[in-house]
C-alpha positions as CSV (number, residue, x, y, z in Angstrom):
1,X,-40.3,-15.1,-7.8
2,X,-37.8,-14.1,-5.1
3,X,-35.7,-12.1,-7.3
4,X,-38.5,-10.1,-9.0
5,X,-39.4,-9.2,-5.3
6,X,-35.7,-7.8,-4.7
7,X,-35.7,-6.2,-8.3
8,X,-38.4,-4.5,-7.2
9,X,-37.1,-3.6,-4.2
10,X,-33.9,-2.4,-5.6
11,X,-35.3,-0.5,-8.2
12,X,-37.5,1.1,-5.3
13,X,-35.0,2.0,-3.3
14,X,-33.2,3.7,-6.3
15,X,-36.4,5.6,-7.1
16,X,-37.3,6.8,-3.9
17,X,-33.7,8.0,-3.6
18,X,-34.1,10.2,-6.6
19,X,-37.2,11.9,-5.7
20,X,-36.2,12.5,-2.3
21,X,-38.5,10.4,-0.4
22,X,-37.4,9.8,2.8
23,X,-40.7,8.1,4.4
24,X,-40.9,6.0,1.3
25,X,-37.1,4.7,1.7
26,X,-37.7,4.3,5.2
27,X,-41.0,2.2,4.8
28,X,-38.7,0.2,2.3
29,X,-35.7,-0.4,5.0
30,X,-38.0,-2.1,7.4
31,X,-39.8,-3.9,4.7
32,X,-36.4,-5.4,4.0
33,X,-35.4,-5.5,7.2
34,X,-38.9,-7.4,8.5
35,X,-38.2,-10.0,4.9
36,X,-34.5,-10.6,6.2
37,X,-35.6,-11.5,9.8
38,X,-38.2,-13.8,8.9
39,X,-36.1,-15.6,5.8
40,X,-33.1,-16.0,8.6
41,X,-36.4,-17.0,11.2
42,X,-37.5,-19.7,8.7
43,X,-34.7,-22.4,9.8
44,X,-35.7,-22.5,13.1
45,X,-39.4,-22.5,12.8
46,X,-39.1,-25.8,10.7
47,X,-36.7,-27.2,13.1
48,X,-39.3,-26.5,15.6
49,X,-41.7,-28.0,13.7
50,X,-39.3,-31.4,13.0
51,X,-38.7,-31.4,16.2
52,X,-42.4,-31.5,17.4
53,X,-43.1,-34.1,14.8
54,X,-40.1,-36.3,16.0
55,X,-41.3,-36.4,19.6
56,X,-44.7,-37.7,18.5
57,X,-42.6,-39.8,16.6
58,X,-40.8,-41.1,19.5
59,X,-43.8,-41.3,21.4
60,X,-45.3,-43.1,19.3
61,X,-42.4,-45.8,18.2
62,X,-41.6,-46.1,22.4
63,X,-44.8,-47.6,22.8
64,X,-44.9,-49.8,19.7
65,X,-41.6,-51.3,21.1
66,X,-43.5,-51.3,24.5
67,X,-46.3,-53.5,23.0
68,X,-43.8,-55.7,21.4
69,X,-41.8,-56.6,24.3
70,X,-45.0,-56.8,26.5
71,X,-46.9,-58.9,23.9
72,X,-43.8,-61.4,24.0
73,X,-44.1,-61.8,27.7
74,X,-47.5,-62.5,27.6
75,X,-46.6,-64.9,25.1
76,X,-44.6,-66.6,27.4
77,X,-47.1,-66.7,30.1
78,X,-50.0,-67.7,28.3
79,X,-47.9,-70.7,26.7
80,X,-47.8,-69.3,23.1
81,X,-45.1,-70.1,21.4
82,X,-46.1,-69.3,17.8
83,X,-46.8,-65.9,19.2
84,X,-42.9,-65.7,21.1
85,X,-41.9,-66.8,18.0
86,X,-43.4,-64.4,15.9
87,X,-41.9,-60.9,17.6
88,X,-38.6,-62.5,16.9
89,X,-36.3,-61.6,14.3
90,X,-34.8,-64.1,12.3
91,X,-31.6,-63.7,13.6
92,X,-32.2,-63.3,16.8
93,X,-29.6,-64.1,19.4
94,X,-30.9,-65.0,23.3
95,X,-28.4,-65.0,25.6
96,X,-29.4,-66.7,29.0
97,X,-27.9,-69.0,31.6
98,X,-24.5,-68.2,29.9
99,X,-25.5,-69.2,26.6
100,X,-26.0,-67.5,23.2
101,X,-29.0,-69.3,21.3
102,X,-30.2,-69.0,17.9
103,X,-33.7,-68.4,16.9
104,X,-34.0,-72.3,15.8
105,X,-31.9,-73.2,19.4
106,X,-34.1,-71.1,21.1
107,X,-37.0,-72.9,19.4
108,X,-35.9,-76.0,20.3
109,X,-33.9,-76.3,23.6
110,X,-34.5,-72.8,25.7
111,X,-38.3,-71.6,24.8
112,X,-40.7,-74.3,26.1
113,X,-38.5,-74.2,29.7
114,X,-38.8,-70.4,29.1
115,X,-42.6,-70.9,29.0
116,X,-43.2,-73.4,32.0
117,X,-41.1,-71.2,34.2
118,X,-43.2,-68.1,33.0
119,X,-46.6,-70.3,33.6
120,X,-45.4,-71.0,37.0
121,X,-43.6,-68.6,38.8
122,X,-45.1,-65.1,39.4
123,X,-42.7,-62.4,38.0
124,X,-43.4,-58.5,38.6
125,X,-41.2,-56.6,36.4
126,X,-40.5,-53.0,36.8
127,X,-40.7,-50.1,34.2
128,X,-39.7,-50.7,30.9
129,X,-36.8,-47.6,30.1
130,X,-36.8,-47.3,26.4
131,X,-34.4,-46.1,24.0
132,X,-34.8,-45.4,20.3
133,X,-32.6,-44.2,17.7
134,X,-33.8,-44.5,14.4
135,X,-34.9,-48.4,13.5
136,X,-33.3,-49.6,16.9
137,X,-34.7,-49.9,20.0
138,X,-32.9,-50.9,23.5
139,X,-35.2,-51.8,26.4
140,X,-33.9,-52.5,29.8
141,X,-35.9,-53.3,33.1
142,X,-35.7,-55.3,36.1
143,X,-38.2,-57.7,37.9
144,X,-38.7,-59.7,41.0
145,X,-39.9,-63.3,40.7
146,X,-41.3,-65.4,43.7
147,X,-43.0,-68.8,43.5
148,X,-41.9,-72.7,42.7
149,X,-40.6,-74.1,40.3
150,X,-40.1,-77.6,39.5
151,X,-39.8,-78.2,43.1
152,X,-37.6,-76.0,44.5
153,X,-38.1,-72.4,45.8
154,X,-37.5,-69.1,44.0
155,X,-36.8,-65.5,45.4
156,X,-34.8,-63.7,42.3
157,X,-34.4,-60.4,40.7
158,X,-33.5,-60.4,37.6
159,X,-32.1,-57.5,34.6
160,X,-33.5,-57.7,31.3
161,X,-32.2,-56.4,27.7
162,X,-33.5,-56.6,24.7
163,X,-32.8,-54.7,21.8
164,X,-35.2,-54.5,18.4
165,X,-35.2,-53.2,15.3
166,X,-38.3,-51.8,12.7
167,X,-38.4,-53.4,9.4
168,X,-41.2,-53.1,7.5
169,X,-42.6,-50.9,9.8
170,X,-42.7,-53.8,12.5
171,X,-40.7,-54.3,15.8
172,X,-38.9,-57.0,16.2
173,X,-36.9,-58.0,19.1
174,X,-33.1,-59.1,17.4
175,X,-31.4,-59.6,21.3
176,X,-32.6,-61.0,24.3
177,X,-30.3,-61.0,27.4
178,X,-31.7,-62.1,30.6
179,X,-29.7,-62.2,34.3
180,X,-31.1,-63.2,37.4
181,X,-30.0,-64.1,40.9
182,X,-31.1,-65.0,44.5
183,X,-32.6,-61.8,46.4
184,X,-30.8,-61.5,49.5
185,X,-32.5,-62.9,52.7
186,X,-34.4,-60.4,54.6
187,X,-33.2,-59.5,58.0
């Protein structure tokens, strides 16, 4: 379809240029001129328009992963532990307290502590900074938690990464990594 269209335009040209018609050829210069422009346009308009679709895209996969890692700390707080268990991958690896834990380790040694502390020690975190690319996700944020626990007194900040993937078209959290220590008195 294209080439008929310069074909046509050739054979115009050629025309017009034997019967002297100098209007005509010029009609036909910016004709080709205006067909050029808007074929060497074209990229860029779809890139535009990719690009507008990945940011809802993005938008829209940043706060899935938001939900995720919020729905696991409610987990936590609310005592769930089928739920906890259920945002994590598999293979998950939870690195805490200088450990690196399984998902069955986790299960079985660090989770239910992980859940009493969360049930009794209030914890504000900060924003959630979230980065995507692709099927992976890396979260970071900080918190402040102040209460009792077990007996003795808390006043910590802590730094918390996780990073998740999308399989399936689900988030699920693959690395945990959680720091903490003592806030500094106040003067």
């Amino acid at each position: 379809m294209v080439g008929d269209r310069w074909d046509f335009a050739w054979r115009l040209w050629f025309y017009t240029a034997a019967k002297g018609h100098i209007m005509a050829r010029a009609i036909l210069v910016l004709w080709l001129t205006a067909g050029f422009l808007i074929c060497k346009s074209f990229p860029a308009w779809t890139q535009q328009a990719l690009d507008t679709s990945r940011s809802h895209s993005v938008a829209a996969d940043s706060a899935a992963v938001a939900t995720t890692v919020s729905a696991f700390r409610r987990a936590l707080q609310v005592g769930d532990s089928s739920a906890a268990i259920e945002l994590l991958a598999p293979d998950v690896s939870v690195l805490e307290s200088g450990d690196i834990e399984t998902l069955a380790e986790y299960r079985s040694h660090h989770l239910s502590a992980d859940i009493a502390f969360a049930r009794a020690v209030r914890s504000v975190s900060g924003p959630l900074r979230i980065v995507i690319s692709g099927d992976v996700a890396w979260v970071t944020s900080t918190s402040t938690t102040q209460g009792e626990y077990r007996g003795r007194r808390i006043d910590s900040v802590g730094a918390e990464l996780m990073i998740l993937s999308r399989s399936n078209g689900r988030w699920k959290i693959r690395v945990i990594h959680w720091s903490s220590h003592a806030r500094a008195p106040r003067p």
